[in-house]
C-alpha positions, 0 to 999 in steps of 0.5 A: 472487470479488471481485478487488481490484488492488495494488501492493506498495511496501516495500524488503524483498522478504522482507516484499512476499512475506510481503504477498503470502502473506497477501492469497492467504489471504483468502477471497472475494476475489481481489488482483492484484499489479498492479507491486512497487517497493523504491523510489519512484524511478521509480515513474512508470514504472508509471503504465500502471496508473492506471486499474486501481489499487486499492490502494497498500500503502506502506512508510515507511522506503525508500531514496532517498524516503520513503513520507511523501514519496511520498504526494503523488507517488502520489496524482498518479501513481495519484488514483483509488487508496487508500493504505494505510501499512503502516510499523514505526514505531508513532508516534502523529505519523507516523501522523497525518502519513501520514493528513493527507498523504493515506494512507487508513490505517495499518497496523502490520506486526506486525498486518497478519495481522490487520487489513491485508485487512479495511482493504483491502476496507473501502475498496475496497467504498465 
């Protein structure tokens, strides 16, 4: 069983937890939540886990920072993890914007079901 390790970043602890429920369905493979955060203030505080990191699942619309905002923040906190959107805003320019700030990819929640842990592996196997 491959093993993939996560962080949850969402201000909702409803849908981190909808997150979690879906990710241990998927057969074959295992995801660590490594840490959880509703906000990216203090993020740093985790930076334990930037060897281990595999994958970042960010929010967009949180309090304080943004998850726009953040991307360049993780990305210096955590360079050797993926991260993923996973937003309610379904804007062709947010979307673009996320990817060019540096997200690998964009995930609607109303599809995360669906797509989320093929996105996942997809990049956590090249």
């Amino acid at each position: 069983m491959k093993s993939i390790n996560v962080a949850l970043i969402d201000d909702s602890s409803i849908y981190r937890e909808l997150l979690k429920m879906i990710l241990r369905s998927v057969p074959d493979y295992k995801f660590n939540i490594l840490f959880e955060a509703e906000t990216l203030v203090g993020i740093e505080n985790q930076q334990q886990h930037h060897e281990n990191l595999d994958v970042i699942l960010l929010d967009i619309m949180m309090p304080d920072i943004d998850g726009v905002t953040g991307i360049p923040i993780l990305q210096h906190l955590f360079p050797k993890s993926t991260i993923i959107m996973v937003s309610d805003v379904e804007s062709p320019e947010v979307r673009a914007n996320c990817i060019e700030k540096g997200a690998m990819s964009y995930v609607i929640k109303s599809a995360v079901q669906t797509k989320l842990a093929s996105e996942i592996i997809a990049f956590c196997n090249n």
